[in-house]
C-alpha distance (Angstrom), angle and dihedral (degrees) to the residues before:
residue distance angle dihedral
X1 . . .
X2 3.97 . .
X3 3.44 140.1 .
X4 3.75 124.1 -108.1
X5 3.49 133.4 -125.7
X6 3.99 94.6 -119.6
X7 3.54 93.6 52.3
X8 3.68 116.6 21.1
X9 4.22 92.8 -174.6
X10 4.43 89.5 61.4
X11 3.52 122.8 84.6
X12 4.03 108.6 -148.8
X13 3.76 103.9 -136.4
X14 3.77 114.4 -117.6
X15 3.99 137.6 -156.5
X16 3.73 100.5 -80.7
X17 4.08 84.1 -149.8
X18 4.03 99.4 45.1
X19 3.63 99.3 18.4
X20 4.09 85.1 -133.0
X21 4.16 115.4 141.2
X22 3.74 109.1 -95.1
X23 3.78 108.9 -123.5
X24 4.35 115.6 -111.1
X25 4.41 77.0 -99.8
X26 3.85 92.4 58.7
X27 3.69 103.0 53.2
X28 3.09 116.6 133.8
X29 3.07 96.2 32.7
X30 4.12 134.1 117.1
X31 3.84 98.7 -147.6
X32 3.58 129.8 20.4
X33 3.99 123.4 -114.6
X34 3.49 95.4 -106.1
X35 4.08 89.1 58.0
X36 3.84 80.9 42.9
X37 3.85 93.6 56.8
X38 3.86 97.8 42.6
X39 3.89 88.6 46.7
X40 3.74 84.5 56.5
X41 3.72 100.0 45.6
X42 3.84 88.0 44.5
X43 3.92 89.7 51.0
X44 3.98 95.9 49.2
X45 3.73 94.4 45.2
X46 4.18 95.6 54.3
X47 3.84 95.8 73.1
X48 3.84 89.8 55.3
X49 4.16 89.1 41.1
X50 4.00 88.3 43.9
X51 4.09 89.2 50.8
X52 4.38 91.1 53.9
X53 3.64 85.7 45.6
X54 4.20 99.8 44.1
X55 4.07 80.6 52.4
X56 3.47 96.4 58.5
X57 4.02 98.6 37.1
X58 3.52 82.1 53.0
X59 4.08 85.1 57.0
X60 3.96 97.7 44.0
X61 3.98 97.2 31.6
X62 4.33 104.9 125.2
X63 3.61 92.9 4.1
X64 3.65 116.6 160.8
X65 4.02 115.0 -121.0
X66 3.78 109.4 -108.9
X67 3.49 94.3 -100.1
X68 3.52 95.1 61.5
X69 3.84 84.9 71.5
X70 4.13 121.3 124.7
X71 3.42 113.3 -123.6
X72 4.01 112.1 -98.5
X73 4.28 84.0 9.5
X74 3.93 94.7 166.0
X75 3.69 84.5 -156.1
X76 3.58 109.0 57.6
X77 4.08 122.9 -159.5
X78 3.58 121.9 -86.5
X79 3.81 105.3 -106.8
X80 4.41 103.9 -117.3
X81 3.44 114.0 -119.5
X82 4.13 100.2 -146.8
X83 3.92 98.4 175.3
X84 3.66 81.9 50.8
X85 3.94 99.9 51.1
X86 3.46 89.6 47.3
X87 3.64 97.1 61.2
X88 3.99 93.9 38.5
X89 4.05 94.6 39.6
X90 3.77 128.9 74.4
X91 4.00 108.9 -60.5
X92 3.74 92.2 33.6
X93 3.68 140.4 103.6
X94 3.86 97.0 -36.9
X95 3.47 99.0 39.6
X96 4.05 89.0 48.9
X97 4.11 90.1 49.0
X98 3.90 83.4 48.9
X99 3.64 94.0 55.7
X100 3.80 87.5 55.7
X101 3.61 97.7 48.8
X102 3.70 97.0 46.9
X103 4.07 87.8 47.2
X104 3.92 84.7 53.7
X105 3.97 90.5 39.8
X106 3.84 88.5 51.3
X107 3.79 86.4 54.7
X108 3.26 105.9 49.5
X109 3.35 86.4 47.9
X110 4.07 99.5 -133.4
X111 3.88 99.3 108.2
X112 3.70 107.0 152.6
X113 3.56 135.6 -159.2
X114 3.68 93.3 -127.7
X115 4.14 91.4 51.3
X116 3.74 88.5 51.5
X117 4.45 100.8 47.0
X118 4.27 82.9 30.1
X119 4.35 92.1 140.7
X120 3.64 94.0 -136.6
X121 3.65 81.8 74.8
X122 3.60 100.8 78.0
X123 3.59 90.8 54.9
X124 4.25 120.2 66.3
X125 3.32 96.7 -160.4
X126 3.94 96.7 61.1
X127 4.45 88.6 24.6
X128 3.74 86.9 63.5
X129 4.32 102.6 60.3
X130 3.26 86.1 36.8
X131 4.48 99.8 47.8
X132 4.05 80.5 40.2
X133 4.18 90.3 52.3
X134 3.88 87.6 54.8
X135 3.66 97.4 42.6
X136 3.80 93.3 52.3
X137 3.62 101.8 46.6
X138 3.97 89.0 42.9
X139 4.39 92.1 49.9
X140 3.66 96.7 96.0
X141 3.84 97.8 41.7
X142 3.95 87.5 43.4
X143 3.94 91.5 38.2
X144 4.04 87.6 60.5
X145 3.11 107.3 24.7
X146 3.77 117.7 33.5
X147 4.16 120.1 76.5
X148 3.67 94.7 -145.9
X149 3.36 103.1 54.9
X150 3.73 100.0 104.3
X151 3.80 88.0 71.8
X152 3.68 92.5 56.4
X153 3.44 95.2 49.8
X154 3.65 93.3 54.8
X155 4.18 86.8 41.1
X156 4.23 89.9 53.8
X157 3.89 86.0 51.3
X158 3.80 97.6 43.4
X159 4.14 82.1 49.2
X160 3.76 98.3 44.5
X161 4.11 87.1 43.4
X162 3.67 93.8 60.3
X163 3.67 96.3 33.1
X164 4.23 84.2 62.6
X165 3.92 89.1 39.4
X166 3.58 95.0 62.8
X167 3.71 96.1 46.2
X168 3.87 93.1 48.0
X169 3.70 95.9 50.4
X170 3.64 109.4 159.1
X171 4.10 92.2 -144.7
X172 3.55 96.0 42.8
X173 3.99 120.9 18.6
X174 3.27 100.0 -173.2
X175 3.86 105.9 -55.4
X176 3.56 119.4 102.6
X177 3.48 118.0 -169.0
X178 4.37 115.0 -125.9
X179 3.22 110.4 -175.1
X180 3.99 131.5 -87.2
X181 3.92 138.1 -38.2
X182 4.13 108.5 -95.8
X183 4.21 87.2 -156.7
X184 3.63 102.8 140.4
X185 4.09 102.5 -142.4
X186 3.31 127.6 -165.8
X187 3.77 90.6 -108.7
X188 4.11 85.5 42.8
X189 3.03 143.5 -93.2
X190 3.88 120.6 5.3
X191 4.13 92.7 -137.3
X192 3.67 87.6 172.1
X193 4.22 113.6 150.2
X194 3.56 113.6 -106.5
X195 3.56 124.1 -148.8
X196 4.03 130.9 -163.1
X197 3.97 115.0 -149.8
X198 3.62 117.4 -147.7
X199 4.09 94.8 -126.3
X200 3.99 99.3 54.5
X201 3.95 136.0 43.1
X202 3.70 85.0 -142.2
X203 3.76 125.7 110.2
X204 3.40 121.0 -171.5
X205 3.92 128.3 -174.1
X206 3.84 110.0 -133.5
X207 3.94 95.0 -144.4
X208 3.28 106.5 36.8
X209 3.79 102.0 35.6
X210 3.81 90.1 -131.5
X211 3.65 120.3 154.6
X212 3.97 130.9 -154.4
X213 3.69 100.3 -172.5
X214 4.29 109.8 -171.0
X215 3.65 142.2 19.2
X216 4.22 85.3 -89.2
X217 3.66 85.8 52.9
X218 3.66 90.1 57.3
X219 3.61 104.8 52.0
X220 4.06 81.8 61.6
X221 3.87 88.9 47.2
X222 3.87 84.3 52.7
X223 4.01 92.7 49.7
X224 3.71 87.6 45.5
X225 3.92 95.4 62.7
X226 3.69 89.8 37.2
X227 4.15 87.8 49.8
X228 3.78 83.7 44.4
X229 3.58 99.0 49.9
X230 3.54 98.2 48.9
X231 3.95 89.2 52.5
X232 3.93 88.0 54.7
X233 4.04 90.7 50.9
X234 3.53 90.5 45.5
């Protein structure tokens, strides 16, 4: 809030998000539209964001820490990706966008049983389409008419900020290495590293041209080192 020059005694209302002067067509209002519309975008882009990084939790989740590695191991440890866990696990992304819907719920004073015990709820990858669905049909209602929406704006960007960090990490974009290929050759054993990407279920060994195609698929890419390994050490 600040006065203006015209009349020194009225404070202009401001975004409570941005802090910016709300134009003579936003009064009223709590945020401005541009808040509005970035809130929005941010929103509708997290279920994508949340998908990359539920693929590569699903990668890194139980992984030993790098020390825990036996000597020689020709399968080494998939490295854990914590900022990642934290945003897929309990506590994360879908429990924070539930927060804010049952604060807005609460307010509008509709909260339902059936919203509360819904089952998809108990799972984050199916909680978070469905928290961002609410969230984005309820923006302009909440945008105007609810006092704490400020905060929520500046939670959805915090959210959508570290959602985008994770998947653009410098030191591992994405890829994460798990182990080598278990292809027996004719010359012997393929050995080639394997990487995961964060955008496919697909791995693909470079040398051989061997494919392991879904999550089943990797629990048999997983024996096959193991199967592999032991044949080396015996």
């Amino acid at each position: 809030m600040r006065h203006t020059a015209d009349d020194p005694e009225y404070d202009w209302p401001t975004c409570c998000a941005c802090g910016r002067d709300l134009w003579h067509t936003e009064l009223g209002r709590h945020v401005c539209r541009i808040c509005e519309d970035k809130t929005a975008a941010r929103l509708t882009e997290l279920p994508a964001l949340f998908t990359q990084l539920n693929t590569i939790a699903a990668l890194t989740r139980g992984a030993r820490p790098p020390e825990a590695a036996t000597s020689g191991s020709r399968v080494p440890p998939i490295p854990p990706r914590l900022d990642v866990l934290s945003l897929t696990a309990a506590g994360g992304a879908a429990t924070r966008l539930r927060d804010i819907e049952d604060a807005w719920r609460t307010e509008l004073r509709r909260t339902a049983p059936s919203w509360t015990v819904a089952p998809w709820r108990g799972c984050p990858a199916e909680a978070v389409p469905e928290h961002v669905r609410f969230l984005v049909n309820n923006l302009p209602w909440a945008a105007g008419c609810y006092e704490s929406i400020g905060q929520d704006v500046e939670d959805v960007r915090h959210l959508h900020a570290e959602c985008t960090a994770a998947l653009s990490d410098d030191r591992r974009p994405g890829r994460v290495g798990v182990g080598l290929c278990p292809v027996v050759l004719d010359d012997g054993l393929c050995a080639a590293p394997l990487l995961a990407s964060a955008v496919s279920h697909r791995i693909r060994c470079g040398n051989c041209g061997t494919e392991w195609a879904d999550m089943a698929a990797w629990c048999v890419l997983r024996r096959q080192q193991e199967a592999a390994q032991a044949g080396e050490a015996a």
